[in-house]
Every structure is written in structure tokens, then in C-alpha cells.
PyMOL commands that place a pseudoatom at each C-alpha (Angstrom):
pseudoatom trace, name=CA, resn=UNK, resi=1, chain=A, elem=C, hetatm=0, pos=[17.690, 11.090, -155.184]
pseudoatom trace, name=CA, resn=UNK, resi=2, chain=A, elem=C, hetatm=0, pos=[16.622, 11.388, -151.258]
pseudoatom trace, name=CA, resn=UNK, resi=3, chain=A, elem=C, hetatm=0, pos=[14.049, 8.922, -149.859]
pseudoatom trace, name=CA, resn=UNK, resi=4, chain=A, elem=C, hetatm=0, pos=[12.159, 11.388, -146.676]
pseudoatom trace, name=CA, resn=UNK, resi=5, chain=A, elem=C, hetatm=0, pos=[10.532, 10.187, -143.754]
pseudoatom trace, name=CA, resn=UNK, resi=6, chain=A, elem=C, hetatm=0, pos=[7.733, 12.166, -142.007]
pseudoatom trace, name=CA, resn=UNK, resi=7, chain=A, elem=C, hetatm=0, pos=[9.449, 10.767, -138.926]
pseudoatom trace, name=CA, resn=UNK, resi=8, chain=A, elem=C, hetatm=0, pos=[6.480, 12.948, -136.614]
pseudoatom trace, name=CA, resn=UNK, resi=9, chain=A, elem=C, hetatm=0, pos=[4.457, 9.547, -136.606]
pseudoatom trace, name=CA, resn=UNK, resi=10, chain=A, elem=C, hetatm=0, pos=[6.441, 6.830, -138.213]
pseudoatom trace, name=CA, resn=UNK, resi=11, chain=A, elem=C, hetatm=0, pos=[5.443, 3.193, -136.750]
pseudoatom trace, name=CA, resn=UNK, resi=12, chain=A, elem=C, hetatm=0, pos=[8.270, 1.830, -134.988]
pseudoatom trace, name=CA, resn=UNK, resi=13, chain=A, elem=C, hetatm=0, pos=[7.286, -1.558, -136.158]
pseudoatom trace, name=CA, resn=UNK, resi=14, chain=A, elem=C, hetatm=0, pos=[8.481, -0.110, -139.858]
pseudoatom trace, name=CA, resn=UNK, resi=15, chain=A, elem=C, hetatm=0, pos=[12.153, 1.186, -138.762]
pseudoatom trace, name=CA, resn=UNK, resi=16, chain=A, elem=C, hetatm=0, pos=[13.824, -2.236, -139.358]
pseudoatom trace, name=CA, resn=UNK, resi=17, chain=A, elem=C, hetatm=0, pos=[11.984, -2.686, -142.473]
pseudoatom trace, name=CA, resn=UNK, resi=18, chain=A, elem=C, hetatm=0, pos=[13.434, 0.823, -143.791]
pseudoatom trace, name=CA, resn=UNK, resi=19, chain=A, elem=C, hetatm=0, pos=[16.646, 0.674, -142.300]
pseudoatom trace, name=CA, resn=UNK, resi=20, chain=A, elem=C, hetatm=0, pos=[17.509, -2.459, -144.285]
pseudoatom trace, name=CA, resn=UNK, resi=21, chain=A, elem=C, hetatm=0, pos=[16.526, -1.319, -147.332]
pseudoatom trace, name=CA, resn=UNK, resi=22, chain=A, elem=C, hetatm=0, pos=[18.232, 1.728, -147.529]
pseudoatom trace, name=CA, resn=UNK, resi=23, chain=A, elem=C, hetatm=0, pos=[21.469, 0.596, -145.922]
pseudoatom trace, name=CA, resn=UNK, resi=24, chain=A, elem=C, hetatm=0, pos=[21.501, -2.580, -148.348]
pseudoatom trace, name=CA, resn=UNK, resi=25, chain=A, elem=C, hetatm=0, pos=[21.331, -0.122, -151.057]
pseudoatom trace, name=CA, resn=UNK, resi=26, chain=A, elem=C, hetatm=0, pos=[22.775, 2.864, -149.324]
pseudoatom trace, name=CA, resn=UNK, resi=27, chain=A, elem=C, hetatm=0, pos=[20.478, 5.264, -150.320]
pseudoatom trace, name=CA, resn=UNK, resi=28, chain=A, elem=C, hetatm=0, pos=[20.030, 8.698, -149.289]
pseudoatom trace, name=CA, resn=UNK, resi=29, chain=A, elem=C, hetatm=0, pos=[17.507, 9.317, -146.233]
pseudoatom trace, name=CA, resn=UNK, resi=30, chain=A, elem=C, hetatm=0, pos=[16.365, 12.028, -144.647]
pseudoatom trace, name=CA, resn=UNK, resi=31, chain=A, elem=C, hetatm=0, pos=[13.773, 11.941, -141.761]
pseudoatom trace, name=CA, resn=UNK, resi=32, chain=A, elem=C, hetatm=0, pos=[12.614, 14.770, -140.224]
pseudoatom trace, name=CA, resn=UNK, resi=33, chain=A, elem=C, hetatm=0, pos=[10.641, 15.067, -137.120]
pseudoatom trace, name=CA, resn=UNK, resi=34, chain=A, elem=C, hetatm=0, pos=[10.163, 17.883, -134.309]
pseudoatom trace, name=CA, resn=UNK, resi=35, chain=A, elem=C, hetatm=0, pos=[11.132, 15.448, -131.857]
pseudoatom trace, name=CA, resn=UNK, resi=36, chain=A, elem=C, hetatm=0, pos=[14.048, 12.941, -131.607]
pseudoatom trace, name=CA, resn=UNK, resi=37, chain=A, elem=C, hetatm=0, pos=[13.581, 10.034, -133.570]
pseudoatom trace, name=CA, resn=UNK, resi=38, chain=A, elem=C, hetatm=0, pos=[15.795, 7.361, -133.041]
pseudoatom trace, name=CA, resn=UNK, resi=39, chain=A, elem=C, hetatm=0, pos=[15.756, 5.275, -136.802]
pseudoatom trace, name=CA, resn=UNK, resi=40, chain=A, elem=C, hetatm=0, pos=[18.902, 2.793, -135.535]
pseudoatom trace, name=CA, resn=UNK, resi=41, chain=A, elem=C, hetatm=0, pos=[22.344, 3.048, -136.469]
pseudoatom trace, name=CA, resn=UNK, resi=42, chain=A, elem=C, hetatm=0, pos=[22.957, 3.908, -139.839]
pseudoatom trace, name=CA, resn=UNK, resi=43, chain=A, elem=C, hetatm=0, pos=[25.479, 6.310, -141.989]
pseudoatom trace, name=CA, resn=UNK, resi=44, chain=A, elem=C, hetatm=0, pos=[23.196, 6.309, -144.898]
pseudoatom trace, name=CA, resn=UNK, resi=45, chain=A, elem=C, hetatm=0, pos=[20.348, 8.364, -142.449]
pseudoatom trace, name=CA, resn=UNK, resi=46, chain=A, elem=C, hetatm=0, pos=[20.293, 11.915, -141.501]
pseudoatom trace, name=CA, resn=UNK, resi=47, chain=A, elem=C, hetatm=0, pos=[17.689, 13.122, -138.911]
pseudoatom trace, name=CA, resn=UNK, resi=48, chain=A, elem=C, hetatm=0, pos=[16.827, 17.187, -139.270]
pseudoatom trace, name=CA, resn=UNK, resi=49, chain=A, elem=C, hetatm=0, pos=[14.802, 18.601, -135.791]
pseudoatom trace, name=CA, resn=UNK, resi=50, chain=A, elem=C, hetatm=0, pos=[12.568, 21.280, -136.376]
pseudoatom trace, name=CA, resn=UNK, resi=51, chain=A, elem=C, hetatm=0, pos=[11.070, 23.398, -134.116]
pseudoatom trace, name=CA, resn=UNK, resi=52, chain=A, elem=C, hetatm=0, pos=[7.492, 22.401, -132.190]
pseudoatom trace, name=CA, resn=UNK, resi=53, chain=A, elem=C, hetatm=0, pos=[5.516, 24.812, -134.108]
pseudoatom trace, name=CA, resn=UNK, resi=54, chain=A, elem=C, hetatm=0, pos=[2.022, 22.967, -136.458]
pseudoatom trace, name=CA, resn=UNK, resi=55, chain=A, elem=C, hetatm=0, pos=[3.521, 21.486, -139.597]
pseudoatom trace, name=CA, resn=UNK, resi=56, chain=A, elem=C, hetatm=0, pos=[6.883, 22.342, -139.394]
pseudoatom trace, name=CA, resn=UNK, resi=57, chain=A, elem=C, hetatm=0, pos=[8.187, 19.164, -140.571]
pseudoatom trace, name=CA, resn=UNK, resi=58, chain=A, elem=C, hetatm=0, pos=[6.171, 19.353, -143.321]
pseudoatom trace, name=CA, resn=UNK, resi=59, chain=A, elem=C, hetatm=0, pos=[6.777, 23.066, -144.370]
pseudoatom trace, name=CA, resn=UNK, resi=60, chain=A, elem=C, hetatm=0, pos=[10.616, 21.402, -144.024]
pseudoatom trace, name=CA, resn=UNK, resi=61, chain=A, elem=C, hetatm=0, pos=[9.898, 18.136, -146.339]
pseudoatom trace, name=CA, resn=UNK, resi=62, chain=A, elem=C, hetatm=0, pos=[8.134, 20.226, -148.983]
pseudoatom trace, name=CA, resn=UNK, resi=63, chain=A, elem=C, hetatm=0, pos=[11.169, 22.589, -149.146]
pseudoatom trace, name=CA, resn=UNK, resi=64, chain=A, elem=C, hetatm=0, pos=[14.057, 20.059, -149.361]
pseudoatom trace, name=CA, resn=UNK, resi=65, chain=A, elem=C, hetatm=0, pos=[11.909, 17.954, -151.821]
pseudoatom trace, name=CA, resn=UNK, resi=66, chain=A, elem=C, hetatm=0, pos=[12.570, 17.637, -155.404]
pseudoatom trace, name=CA, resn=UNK, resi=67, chain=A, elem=C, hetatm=0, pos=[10.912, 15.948, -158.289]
pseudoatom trace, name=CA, resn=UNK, resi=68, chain=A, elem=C, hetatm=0, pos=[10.571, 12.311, -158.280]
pseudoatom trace, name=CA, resn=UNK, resi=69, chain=A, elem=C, hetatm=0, pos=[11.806, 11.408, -154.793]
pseudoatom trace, name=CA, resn=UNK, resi=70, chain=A, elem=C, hetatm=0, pos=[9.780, 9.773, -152.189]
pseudoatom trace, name=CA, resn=UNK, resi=71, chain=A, elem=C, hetatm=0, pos=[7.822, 10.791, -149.602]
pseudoatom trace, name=CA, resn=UNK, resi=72, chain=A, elem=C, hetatm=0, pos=[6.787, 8.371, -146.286]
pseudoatom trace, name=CA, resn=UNK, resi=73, chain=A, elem=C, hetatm=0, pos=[4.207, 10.037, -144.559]
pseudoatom trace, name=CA, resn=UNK, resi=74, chain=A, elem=C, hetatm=0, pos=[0.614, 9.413, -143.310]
pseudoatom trace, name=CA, resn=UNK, resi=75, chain=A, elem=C, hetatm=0, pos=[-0.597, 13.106, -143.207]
pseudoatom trace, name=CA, resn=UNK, resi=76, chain=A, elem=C, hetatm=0, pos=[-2.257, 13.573, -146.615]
pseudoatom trace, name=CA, resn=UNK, resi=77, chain=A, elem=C, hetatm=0, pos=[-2.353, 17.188, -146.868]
pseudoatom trace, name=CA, resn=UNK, resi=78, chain=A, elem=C, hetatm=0, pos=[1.965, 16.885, -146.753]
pseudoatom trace, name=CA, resn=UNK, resi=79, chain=A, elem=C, hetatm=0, pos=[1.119, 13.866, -149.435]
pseudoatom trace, name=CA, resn=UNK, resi=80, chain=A, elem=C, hetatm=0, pos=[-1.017, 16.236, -151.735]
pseudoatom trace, name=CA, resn=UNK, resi=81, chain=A, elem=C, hetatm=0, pos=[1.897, 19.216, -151.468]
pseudoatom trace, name=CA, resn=UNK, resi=82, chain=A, elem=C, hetatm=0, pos=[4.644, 17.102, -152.269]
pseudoatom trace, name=CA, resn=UNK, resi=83, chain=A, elem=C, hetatm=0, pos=[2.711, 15.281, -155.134]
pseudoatom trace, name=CA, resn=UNK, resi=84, chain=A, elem=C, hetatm=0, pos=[2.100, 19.177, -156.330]
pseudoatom trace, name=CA, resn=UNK, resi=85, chain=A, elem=C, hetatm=0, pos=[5.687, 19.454, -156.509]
pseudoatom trace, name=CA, resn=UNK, resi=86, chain=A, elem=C, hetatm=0, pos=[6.498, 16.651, -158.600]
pseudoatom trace, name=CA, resn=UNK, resi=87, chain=A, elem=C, hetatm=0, pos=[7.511, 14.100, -156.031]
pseudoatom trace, name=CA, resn=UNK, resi=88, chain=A, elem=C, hetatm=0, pos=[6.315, 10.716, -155.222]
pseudoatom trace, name=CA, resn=UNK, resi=89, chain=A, elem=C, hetatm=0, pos=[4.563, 9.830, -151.643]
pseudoatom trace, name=CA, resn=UNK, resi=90, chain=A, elem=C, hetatm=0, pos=[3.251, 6.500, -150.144]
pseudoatom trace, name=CA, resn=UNK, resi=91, chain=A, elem=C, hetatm=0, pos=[2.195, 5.927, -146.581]
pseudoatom trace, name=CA, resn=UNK, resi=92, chain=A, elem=C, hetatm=0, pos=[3.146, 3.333, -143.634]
pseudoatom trace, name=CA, resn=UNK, resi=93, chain=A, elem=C, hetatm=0, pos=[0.484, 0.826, -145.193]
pseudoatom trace, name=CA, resn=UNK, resi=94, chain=A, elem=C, hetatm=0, pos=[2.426, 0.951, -148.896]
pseudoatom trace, name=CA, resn=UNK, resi=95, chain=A, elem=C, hetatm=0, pos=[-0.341, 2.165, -150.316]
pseudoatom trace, name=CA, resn=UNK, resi=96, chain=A, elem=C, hetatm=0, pos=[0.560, 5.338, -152.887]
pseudoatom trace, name=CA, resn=UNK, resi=97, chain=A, elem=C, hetatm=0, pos=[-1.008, 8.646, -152.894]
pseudoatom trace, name=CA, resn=UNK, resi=98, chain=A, elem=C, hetatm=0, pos=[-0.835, 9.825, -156.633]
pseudoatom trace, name=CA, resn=UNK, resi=99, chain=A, elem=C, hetatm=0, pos=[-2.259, 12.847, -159.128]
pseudoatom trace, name=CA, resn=UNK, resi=100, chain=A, elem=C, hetatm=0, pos=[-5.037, 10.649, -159.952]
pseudoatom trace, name=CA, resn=UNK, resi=101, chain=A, elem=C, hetatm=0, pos=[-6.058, 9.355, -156.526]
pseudoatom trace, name=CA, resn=UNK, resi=102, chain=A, elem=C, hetatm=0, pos=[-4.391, 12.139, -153.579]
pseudoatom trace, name=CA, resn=UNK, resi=103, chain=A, elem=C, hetatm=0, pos=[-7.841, 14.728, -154.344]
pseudoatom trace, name=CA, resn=UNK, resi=104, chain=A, elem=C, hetatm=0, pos=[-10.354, 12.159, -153.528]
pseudoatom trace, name=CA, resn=UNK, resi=105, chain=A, elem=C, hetatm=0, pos=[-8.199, 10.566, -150.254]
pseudoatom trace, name=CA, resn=UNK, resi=106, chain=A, elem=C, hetatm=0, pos=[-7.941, 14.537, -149.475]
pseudoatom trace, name=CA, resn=UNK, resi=107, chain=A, elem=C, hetatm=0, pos=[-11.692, 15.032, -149.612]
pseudoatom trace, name=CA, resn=UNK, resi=108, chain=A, elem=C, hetatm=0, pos=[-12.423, 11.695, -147.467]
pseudoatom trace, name=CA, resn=UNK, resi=109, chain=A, elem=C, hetatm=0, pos=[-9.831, 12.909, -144.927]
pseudoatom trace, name=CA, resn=UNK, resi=110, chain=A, elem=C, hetatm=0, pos=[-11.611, 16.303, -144.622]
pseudoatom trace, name=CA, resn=UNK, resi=111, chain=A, elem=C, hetatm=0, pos=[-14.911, 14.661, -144.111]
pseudoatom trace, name=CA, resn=UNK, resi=112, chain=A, elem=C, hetatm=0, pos=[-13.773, 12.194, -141.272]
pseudoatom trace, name=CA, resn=UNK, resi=113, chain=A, elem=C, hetatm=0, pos=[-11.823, 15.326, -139.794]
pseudoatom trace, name=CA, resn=UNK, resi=114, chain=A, elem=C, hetatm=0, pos=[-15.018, 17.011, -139.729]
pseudoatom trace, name=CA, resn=UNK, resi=115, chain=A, elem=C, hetatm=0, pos=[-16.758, 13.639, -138.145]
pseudoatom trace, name=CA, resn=UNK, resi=116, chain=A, elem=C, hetatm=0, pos=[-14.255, 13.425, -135.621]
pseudoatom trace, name=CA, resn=UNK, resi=117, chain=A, elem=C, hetatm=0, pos=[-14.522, 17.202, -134.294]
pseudoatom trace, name=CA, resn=UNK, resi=118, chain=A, elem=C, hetatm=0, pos=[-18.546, 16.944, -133.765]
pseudoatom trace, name=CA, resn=UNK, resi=119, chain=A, elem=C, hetatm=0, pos=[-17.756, 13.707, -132.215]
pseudoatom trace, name=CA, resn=UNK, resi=120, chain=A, elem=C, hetatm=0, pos=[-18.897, 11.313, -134.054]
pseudoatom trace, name=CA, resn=UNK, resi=121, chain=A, elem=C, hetatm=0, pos=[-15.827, 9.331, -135.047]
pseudoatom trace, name=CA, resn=UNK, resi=122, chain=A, elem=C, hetatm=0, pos=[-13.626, 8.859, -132.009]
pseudoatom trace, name=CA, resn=UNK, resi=123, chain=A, elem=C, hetatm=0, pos=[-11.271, 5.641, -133.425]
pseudoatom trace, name=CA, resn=UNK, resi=124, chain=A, elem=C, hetatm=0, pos=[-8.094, 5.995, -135.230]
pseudoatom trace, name=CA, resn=UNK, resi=125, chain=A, elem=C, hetatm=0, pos=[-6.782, 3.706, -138.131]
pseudoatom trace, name=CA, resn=UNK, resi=126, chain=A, elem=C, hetatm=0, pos=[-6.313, 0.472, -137.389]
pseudoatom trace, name=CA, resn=UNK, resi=127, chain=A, elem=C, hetatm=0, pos=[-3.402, -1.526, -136.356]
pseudoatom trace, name=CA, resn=UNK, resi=128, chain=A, elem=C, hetatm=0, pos=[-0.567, -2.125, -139.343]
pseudoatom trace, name=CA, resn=UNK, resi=129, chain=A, elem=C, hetatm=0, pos=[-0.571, -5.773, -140.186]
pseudoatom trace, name=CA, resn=UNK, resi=130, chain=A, elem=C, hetatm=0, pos=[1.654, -8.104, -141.708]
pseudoatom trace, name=CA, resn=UNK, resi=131, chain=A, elem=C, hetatm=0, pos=[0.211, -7.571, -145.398]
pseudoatom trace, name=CA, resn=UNK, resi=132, chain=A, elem=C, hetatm=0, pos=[0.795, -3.452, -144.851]
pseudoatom trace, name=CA, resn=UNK, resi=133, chain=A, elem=C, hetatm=0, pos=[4.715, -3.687, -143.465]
pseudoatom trace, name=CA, resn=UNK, resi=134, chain=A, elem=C, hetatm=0, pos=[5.130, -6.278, -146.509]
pseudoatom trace, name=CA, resn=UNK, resi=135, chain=A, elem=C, hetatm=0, pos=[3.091, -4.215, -149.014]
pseudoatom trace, name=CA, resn=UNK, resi=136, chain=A, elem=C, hetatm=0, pos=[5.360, -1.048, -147.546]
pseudoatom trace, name=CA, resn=UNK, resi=137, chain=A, elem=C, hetatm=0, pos=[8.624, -2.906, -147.345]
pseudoatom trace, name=CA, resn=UNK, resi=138, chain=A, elem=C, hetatm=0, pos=[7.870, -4.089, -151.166]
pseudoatom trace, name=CA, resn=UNK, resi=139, chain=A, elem=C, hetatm=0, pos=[7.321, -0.007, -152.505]
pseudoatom trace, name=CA, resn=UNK, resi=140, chain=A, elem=C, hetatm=0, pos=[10.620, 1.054, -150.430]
pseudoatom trace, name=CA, resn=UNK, resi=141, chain=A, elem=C, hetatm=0, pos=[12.714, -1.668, -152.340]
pseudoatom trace, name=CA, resn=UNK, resi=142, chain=A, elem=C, hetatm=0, pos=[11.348, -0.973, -155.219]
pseudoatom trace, name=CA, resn=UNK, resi=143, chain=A, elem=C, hetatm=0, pos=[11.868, 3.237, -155.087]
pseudoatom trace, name=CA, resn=UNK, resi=144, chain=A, elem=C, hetatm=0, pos=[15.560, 2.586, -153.679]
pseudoatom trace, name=CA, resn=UNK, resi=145, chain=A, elem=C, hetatm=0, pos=[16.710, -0.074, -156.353]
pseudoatom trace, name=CA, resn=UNK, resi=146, chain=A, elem=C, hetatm=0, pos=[15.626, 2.209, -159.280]
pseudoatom trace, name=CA, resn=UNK, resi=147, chain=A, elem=C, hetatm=0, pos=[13.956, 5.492, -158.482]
pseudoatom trace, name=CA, resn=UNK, resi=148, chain=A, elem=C, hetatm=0, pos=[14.313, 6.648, -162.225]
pseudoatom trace, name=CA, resn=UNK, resi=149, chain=A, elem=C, hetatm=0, pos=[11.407, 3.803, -162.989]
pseudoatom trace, name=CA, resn=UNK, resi=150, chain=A, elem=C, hetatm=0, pos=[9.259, 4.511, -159.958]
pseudoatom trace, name=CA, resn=UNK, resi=151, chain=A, elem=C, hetatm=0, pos=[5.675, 5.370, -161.181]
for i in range(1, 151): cmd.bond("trace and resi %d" % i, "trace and resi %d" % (i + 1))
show_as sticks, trace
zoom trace
């Protein structure tokens, strides 16, 4: 099993969180990025750079994939392919993008996209708080320690 990071946007406020988690456990990570993405020292992470081109890390994540690992990523439509494939995904806030619920967080992302290009949405998310770097510190522990039972 691989945990991959969608490392195009990652929060820098989460790399200590992840890097402690999967060097406690040394587990498997890949993060991928088309730009250099400096995690911290680590053996147990390998950074891939792909080229500049729209969505290339994600064409690159979906690839590499298999079912049942994990996904980090907060661009939905990546979250909806690798979900398609059989793999798990979550975002910087913890919060899991599933079969049951990816569709419907798909369809509200569309809409606001479609806000924001006439206009009339012009903020972004807001700020990651305590409760999300604890909420995604909490799903990362509990993929590494036993992926097999992740759900």
C-alpha cells in the first residue's frame, strides 16, 4: 500500500503532521507535484515532478493508484477518478470523499466554479484550523496503521 499526496497545493501547515505519521510507521509515500515540493527529510517519501502541463499530476496519481490506497488531495474531480478506481481519497480538512458522497461534492464544486467565472464568488476556502489538521492528522494515522480496515 502507497499513501499519495496531491503535493500541487498541499498546506504547509500539514507537512509535519504527515511526515510523522508516515515515518513513525514507515509507510510508503508518494507526492507528486509539477513543482518542487519540499515535504522534509524523510526516506520513507518519494517526490515524482511532472511536467507544467493542466492536470498532470493528476493524470500521474490516477495511473500509479491502485485499489484501496489513499489519496490527499483537495481537487475533487482527481477525488472522484481515483474513488472510480477503487481507491480511497480525503482532503487537507480530513474530511473523506466517498462513492456515496464524491457526486454531490462534484456537483456543488461545478456550481461554485460556475459562480466564480461570472464573478460572483471571488473568496476561496477558508483558513485550515486546529479541528481540520487534527481531524486530518486523525484519518492519516488511522489509513497508515491498518489500511486493510480503512473504510
Amino acid at each position: 500500500m502507497t499513501l499519495y499526496i496531491d503535493g500541487d497545493a498541499f498546506p504547509n501547515r500539514l507537512k509535519p503532521v504527515l511526515l510523522r505519521a508516515v515515518d513513525r510507521l514507515a509507510f510508503p509515500t508518494i507526492v507528486i507535484a509539477n513543482k518542487r515540493i519540499t515535504m522534509g527529510p524523510s526516506k520513507h517519501i518519494t517526490s515524482i515532478l511532472v511536467g507544467s502541463g493542466a492536470d498532470e499530476a493528476d493524470h500521474r496519481i490516477v495511473d500509479m493508484v491502485q485499489k484501496g490506497e489513499l489519496v490527499i488531495t483537495a481537487d475533487i474531480p482527481l477525488a472522484d477518478r481515483v474513488i472510480t478506481k477503487g481507491a480511497h481519497a480525503v482532503n487537507h480538512r480530513g474530511e473523506r470523499f466517498t462513492a456515496e458522497n464524491i457526486k454531490d461534492i462534484l456537483a456543488m464544486r461545478n456550481l461554485m466554479q460556475g459562480f466564480r467565472d461570472c464573478g460572483e464568488v471571488t473568496k476561496g476556502p477558508a483558513p485550515l484550523t486546529q479541528k481540520d489538521v487534527s481531524r486530518f492528522a486523525n484519518i492519516v494515522n488511522q489509513y497508515c496503521n491498518n489500511p486493510a480496515s480503512f473504510r
